[in-house]
N, C-alpha and C positions, 0 to 999 in steps of 0.2 A: 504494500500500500504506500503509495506518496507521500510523503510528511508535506503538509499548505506549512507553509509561512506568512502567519499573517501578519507584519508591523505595529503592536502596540497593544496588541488582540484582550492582552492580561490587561487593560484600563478599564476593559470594556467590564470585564468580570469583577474589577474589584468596585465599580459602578454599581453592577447588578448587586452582588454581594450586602454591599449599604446600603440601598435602596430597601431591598429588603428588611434588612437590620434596624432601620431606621423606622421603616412602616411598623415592624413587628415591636418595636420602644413603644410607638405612640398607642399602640393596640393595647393594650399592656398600661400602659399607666391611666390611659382613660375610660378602661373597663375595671381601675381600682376606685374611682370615685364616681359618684352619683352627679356632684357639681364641678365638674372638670374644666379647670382653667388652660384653655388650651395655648394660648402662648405661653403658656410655664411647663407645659407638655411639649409643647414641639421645640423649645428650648432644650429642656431636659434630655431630651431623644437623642439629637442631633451634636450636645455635647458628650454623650456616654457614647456614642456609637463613633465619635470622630477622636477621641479619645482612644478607646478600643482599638484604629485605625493609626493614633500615631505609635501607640504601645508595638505593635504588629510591626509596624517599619523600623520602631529601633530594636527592638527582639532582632531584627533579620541581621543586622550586623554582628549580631553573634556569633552568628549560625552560617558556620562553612560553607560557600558556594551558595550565597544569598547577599545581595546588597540589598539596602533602602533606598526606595527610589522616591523623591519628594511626588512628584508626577501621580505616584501608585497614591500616596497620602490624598491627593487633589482630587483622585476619584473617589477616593472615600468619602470625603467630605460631600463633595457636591450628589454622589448616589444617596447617600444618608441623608439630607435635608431634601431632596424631593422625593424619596421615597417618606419622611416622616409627613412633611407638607401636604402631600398627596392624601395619606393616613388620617391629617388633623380633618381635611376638607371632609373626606368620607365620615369619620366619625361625628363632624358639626350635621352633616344632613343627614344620616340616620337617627342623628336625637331629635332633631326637626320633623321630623316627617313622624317617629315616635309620638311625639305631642301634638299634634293633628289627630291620631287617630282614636 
């Protein structure tokens, strides 16, 4: 089988990755309260999870045959704040749409 080369391909992953991680914070903290301040939720998200992300990159300089790569940290960040963002919007309209019914 071919090995593809794809140029940068692991951004894309460490994107997906926080996106995720980020969605899955705000899930999570705003199914722990009933009155959920959600910019103190998607704050909080988006600092644990990019946090997590810088720990991750200087761990790699330990670790033979791995650099940190700032780039790799930048997807972190930015997959984790729209993955949390994304997360905060869904949970504002299904509590809305809750209180309608």
């Amino acid at each position: 089988m071919p090995k593809i080369d794809i140029p940068n391909v692991d951004k894309l992953f460490h994107f997906v990755e926080y996106f995720i991680l980020g969605a899955l914070l705000v899930r999570a903290f705003a199914n722990s309260s009933n009155k959920a301040n959600f910019k103190f939720i998607l704050l909080l998200a988006v600092l644990i999870s990019s946090t997590y992300g810088l720990l991750d990159e200087l761990y790699q300089h330990f670790v033979p045959g791995r650099n940190p790569e700032i780039f790799d940290l930048f997807s972190d960040i930015i997959g984790s704040f729209l993955g949390a963002l994304l997360s905060v919007h869904k949970e504002k309209n299904s509590r809305a749409i809750d209180k309608t019914v």
